[in-house]
DRENLOTOR-365720 format. One record per atom (N, C-alpha, C): residue in one letter; x, z, y. Coordinates in steps of 0.2 Angstrom, whole numbers, padded with zeros to 4 digits, always signed. Layout:
<minus>
AXZY;...
</minus>
This chain:
<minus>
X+0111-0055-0022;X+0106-0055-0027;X+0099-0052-0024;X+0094-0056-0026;X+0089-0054-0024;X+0084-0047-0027;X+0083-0042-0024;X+0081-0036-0028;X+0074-0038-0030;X+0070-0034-0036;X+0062-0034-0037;X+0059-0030-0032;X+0052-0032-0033;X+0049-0028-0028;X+0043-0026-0031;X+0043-0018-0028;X+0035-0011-0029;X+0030-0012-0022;X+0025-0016-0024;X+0021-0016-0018;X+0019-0009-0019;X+0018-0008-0012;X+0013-0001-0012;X+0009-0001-0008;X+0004+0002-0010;X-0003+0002-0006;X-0004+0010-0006;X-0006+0012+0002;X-0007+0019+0002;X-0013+0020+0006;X-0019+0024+0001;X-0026+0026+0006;X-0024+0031+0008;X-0026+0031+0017;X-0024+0036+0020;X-0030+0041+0022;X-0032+0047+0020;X-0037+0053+0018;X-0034+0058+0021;X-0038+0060+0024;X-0040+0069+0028;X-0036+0072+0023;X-0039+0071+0018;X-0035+0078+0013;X-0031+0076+0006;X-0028+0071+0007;X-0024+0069+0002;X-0020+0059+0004;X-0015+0060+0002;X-0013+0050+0003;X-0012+0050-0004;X-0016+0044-0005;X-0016+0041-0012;X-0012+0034-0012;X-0009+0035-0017;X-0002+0030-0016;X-0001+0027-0025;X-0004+0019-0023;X-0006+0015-0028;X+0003+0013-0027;X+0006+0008-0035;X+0009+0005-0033;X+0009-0002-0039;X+0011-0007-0038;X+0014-0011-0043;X+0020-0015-0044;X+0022-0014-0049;X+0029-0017-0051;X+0030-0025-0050;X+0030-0029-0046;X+0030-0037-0048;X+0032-0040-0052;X+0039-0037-0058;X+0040-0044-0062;X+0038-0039-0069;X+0036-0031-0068;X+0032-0030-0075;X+0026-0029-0073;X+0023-0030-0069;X+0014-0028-0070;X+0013-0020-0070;X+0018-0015-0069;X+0018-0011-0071;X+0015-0007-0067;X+0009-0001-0065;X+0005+0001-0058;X+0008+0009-0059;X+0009+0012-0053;X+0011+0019-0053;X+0006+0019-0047;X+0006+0027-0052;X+0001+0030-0047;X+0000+0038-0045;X+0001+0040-0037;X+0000+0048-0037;X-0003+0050-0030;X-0004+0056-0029;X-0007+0057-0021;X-0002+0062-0020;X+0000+0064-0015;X+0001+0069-0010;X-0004+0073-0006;X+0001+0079-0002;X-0003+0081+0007;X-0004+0074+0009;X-0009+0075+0014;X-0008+0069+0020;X-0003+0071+0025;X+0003+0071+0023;X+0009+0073+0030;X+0017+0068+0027;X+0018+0066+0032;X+0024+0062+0031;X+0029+0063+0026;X+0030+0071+0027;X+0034+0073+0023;X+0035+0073+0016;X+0028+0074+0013;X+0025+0073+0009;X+0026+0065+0004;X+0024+0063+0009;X+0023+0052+0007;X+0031+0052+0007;X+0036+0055+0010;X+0044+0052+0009;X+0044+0055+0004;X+0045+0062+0001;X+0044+0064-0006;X+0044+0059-0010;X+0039+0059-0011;X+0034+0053-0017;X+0039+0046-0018;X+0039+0045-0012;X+0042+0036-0011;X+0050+0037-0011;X+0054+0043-0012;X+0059+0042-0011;X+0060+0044-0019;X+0055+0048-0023;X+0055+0049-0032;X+0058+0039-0032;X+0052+0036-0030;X+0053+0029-0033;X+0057+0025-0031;X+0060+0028-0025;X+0067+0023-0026;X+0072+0026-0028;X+0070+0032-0032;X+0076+0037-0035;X+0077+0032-0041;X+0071+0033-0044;X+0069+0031-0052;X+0070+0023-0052;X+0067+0018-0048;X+0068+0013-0047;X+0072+0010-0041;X+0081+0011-0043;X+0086+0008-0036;X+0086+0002-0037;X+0084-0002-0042;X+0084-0011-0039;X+0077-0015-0037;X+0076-0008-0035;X+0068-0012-0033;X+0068-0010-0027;X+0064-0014-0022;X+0061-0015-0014;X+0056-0010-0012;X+0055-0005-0009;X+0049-0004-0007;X+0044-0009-0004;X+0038-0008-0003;X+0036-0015+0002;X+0029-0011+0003;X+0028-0007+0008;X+0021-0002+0007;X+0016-0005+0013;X+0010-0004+0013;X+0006-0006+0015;X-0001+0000+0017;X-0002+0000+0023;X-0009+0005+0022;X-0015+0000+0027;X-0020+0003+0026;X-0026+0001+0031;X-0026+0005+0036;X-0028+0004+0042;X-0024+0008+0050;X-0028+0015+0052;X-0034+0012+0048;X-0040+0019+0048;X-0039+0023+0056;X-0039+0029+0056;X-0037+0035+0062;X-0032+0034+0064;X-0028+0034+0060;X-0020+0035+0061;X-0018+0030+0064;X-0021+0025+0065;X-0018+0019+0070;X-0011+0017+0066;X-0005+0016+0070;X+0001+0013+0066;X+0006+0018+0068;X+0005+0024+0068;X+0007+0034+0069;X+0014+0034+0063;X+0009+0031+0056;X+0012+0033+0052;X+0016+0027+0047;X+0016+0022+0052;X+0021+0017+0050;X+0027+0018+0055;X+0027+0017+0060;X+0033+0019+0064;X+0036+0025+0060;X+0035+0029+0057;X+0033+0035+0056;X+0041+0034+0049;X+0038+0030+0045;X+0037+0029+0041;X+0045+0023+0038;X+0046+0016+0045;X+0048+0013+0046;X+0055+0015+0048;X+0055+0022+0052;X+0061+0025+0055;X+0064+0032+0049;X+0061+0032+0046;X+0064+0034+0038;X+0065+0027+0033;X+0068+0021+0037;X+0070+0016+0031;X+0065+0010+0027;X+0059+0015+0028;X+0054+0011+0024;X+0050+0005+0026;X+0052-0001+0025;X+0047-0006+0025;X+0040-0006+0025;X+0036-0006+0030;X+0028-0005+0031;X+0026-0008+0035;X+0019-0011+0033;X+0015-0014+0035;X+0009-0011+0037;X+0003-0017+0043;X-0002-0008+0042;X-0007-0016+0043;X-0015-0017+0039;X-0017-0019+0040;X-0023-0016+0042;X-0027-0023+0048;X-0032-0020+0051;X-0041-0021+0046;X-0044-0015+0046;X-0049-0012+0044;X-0052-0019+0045;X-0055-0021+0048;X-0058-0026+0051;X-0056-0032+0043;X-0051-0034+0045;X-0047-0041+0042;X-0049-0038+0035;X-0047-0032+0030;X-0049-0030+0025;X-0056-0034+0021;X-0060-0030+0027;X-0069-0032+0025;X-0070-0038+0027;X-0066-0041+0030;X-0068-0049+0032;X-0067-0051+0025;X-0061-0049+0024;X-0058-0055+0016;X-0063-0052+0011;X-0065-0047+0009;X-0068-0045+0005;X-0075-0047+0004;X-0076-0048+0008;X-0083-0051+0011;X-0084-0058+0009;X-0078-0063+0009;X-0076-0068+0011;X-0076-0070+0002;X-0071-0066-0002;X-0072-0068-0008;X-0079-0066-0012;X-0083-0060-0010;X-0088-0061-0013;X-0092-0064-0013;X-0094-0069-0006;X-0097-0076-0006;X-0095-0081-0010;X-0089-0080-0011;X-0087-0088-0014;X-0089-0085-0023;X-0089-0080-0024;X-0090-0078-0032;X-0097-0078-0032;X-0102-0080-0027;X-0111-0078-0031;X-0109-0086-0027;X-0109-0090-0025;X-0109-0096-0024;X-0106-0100-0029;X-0103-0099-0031;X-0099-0103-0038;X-0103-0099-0044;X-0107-0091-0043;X-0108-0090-0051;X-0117-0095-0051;X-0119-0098-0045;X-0126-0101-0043;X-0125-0107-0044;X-0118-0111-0043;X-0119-0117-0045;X-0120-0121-0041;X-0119-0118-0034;X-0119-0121-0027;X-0113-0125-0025;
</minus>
């Protein structure tokens, strides 16, 4: 049987990781920060697989400083993670606001 899955999304900050998440089959968003230190982020993420065992972790951060330090990190504590490049972010984001002021123009 296939488990549900808590996407997470973690901004990673000098003085705090802010760790967004959403519940896939209820819409449901969790949310809290920690220290910026591993020990910390395992804390947190391991409340949610306390609270939620049939659910999948699936986290995700942007690479910023940390480069991918804190996915192997992260990875070798069990957790599924992925690290997205800065770059690729602001391209797509870039990429959908043109397509929103060109369709709201009627081009």
């Amino acid at each position: 049987m296939s488990k549900n899955k808590i996407y997470i999304g973690i901004d990673v900050d000098d003085n705090s990781f802010h760790i967004t998440g959403i519940i896939n089959d209820t819409g449901e968003v969790l949310e809290t920060k920690c220290k910026p230190t591993v020990k910390s982020l395992e804390n947190k993420l391991s409340h949610y697989k306390d609270k939620f065992p049939y659910y999948d972790l699936k986290l995700c951060y942007e690479a910023t400083y940390i480069g991918f330090t804190l996915q192997r990190e992260l990875e070798a504590l069990g957790f599924d993670c992925k690290v997205v490049a800065p770059s690729r972010v602001f391209h797509e984001c870039m990429e959908t606001k043109l397509k929103q002021i060109v369709s709201m123009r009627g081009n």
